[in-house]
C-alpha positions as a printed NumPy array, in Angstrom:
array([[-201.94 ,   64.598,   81.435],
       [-204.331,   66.783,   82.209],
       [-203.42 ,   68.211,   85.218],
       [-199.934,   68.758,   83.145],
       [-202.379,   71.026,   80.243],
       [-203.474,   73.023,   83.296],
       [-200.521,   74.028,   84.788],
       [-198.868,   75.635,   80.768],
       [-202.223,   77.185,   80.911],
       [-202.192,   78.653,   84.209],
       [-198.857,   79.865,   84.123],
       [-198.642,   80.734,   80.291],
       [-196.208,   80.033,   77.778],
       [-194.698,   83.297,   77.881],
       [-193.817,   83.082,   81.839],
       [-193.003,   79.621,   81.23 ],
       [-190.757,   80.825,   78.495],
       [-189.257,   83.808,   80.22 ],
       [-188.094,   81.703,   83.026],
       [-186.387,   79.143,   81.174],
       [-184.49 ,   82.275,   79.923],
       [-183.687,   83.952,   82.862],
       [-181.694,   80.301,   84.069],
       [-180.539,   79.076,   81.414],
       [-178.914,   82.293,   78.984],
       [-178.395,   84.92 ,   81.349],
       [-178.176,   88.412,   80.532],
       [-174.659,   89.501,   79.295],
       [-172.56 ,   91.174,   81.846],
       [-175.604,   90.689,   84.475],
       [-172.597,   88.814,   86.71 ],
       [-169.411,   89.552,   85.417],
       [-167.985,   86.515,   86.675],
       [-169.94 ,   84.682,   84.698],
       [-168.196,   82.354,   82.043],
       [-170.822,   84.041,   79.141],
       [-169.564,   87.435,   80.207],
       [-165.798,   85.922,   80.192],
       [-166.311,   84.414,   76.512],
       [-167.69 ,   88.285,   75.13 ],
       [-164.837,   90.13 ,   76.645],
       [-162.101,   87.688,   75.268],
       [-164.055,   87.637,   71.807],
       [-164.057,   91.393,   71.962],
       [-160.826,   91.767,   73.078],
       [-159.363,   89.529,   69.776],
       [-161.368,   91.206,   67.645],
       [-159.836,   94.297,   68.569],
       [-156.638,   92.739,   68.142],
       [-156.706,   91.256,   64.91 ],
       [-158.74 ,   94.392,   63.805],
       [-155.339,   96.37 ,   64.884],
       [-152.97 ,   93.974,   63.157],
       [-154.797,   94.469,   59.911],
       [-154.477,   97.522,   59.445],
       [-151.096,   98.597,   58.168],
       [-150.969,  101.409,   55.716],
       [-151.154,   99.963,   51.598],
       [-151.067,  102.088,   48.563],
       [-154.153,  103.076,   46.758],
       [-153.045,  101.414,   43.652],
       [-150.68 ,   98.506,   43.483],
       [-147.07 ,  100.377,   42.107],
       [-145.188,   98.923,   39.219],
       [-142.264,   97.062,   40.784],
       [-139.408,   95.28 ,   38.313],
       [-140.037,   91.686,   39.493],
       [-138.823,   89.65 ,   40.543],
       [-137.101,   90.519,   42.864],
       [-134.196,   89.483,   45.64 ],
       [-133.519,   91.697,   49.016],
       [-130.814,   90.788,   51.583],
       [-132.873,   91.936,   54.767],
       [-130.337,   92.584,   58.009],
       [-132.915,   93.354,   60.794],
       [-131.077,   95.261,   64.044],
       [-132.402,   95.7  ,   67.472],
       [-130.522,   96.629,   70.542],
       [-127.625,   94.329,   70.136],
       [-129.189,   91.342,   68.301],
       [-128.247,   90.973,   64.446],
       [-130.199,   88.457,   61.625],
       [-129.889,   87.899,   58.471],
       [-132.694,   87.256,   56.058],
       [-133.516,   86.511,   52.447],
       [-136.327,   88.472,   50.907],
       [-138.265,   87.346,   48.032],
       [-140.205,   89.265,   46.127],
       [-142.4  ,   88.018,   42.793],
       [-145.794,   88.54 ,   40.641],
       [-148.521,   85.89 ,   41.459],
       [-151.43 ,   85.996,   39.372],
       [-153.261,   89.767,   40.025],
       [-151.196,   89.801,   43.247],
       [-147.823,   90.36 ,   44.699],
       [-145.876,   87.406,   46.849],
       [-143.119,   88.113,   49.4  ],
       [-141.365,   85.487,   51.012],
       [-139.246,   85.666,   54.188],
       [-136.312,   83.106,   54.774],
       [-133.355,   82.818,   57.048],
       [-129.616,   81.854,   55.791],
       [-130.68 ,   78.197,   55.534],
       [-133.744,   78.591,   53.203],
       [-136.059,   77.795,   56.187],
       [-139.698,   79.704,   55.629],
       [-140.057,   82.684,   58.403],
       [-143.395,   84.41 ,   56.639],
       [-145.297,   83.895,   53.114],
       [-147.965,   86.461,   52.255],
       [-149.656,   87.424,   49.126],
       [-150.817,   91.008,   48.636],
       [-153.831,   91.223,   46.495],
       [-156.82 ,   93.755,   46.389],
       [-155.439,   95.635,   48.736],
       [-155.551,   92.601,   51.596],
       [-152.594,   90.491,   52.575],
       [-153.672,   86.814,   52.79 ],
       [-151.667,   83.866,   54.291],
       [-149.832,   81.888,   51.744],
       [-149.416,   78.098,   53.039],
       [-149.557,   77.061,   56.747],
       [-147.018,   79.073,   58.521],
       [-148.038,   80.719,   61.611],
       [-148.89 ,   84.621,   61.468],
       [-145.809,   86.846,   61.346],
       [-147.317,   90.518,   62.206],
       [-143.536,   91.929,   61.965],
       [-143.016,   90.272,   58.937],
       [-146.349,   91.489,   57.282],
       [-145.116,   95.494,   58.673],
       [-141.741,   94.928,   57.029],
       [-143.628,   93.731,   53.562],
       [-145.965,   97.266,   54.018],
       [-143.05 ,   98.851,   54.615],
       [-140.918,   97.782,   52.268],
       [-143.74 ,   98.304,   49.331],
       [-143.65 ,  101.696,   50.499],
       [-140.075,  102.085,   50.141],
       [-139.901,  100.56 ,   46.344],
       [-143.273,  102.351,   45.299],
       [-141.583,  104.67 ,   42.393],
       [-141.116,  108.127,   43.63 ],
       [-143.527,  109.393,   40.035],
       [-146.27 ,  107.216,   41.931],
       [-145.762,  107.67 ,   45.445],
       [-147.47 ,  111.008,   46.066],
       [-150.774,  109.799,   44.279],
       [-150.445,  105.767,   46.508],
       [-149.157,  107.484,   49.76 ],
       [-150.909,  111.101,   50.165],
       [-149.595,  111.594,   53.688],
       [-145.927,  110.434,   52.783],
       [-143.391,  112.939,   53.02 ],
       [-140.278,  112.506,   50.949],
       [-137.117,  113.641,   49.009],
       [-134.458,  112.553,   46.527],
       [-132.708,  110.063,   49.24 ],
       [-135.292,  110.094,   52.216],
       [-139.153,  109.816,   52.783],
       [-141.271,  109.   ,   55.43 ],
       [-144.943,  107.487,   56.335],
       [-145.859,  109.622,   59.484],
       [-143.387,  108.667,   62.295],
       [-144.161,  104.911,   61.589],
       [-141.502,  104.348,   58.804],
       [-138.528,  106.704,   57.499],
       [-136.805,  104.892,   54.775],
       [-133.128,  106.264,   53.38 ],
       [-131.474,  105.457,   50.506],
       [-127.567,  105.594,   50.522],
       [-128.048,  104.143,   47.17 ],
       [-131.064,  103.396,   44.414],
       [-131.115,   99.85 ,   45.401],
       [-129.883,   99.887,   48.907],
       [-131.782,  101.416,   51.59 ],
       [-132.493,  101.727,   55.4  ],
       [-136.117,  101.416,   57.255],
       [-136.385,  102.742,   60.952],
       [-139.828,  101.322,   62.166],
       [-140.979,  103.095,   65.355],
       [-140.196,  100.5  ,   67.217],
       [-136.974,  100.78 ,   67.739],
       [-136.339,   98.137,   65.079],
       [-134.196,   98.696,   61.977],
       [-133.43 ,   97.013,   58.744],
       [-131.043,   97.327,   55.955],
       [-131.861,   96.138,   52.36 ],
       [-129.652,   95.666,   49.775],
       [-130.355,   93.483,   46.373],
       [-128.486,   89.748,   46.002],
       [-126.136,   89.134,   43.984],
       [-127.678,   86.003,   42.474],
       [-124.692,   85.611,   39.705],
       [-122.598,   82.432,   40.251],
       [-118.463,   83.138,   39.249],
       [-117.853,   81.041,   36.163]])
């Protein structure tokens, strides 16, 4: 025992110390190889993804919308045609939107409140379908409050844009076009939710 109490005070904690360090939690990006080195680049790398597919461009103030409300959504790329249902409805301080295909069958749920879209229930994320709710907010904001939510918008009586990310046209009030710049491109119309008698 005491030729253990000699040794930590020959050497000193602090060497003691600073080798255990130097083996055991090396120095980030010291080897690049290194599985600590691997861990912070993938962290950083998702962080800069997520960070990216956050930030979509939302209205300084939430617009007045009439809801709620019911979209047919036909999304067109390239060749390839769907069909969606769009629903749109007030939830508490916030706004829902819920994405289904012809069979009722859940694509995306989000709810839009202060300004931050959250999940709602345990679908997996949806980034296009979050871009097409942004987009489509943009498209319904009233055109008396889209100047003061959407300062870099450009727009007219049957057109407007958001920089060359979304142009929206409307062949009619309710029935509209959005070209995203990626090549994809969707046509919204309201359903006709009356049942013949």
């Amino acid at each position: 025992m005491t030729h253990a109490k000699a040794v930590v005070n020959a050497a000193g904690w602090d060497e003691i110390l600073g080798d255990f360090k130097k083996r055991v939690a090396p120095q980030p990006f010291a080897a690049f190889g290194s599985n600590y080195t691997i861990f912070v680049v993938l962290g950083m790398f998702l962080f800069v993804l997520l960070s990216g597919c956050t930030s979509l461009p939302l209205p300084k103030h939430t617009p007045s919308l009439a809801l709620p409300m019911q979209l047919h959504v036909q999304r067109q790329q390239a060749d390839e045609r769907q069909d969606w249902l769009l629903v749109i409805q007030q939830q508490d301080a916030g706004i829902r939107w819920s994405l289904m295909d012809p069979l009722g069958i859940p694509l995306a749920r989000q709810v839009l409140q202060s300004n931050h879209w959250q999940a709602d229930g345990l679908l997996p994320p949806n980034p296009e379908a979050r871009e097409l709710f942004a987009a489509l907010l943009f498209a319904l904001t009233p055109a008396d409050q889209l100047a003061d939510n959407y300062p870099q918008a450009t727009f007219d009586t049957d057109r407007r844009a958001l920089e060359r990310r979304w142009q929206v046209h409307y062949s009619q009030p309710q029935v509209f076009s959005i070209n995203m710049n990626n090549g994809v491109h969707y046509t919204l119309s309201p359903l006709n939710t009356e049942t013949a008698p």
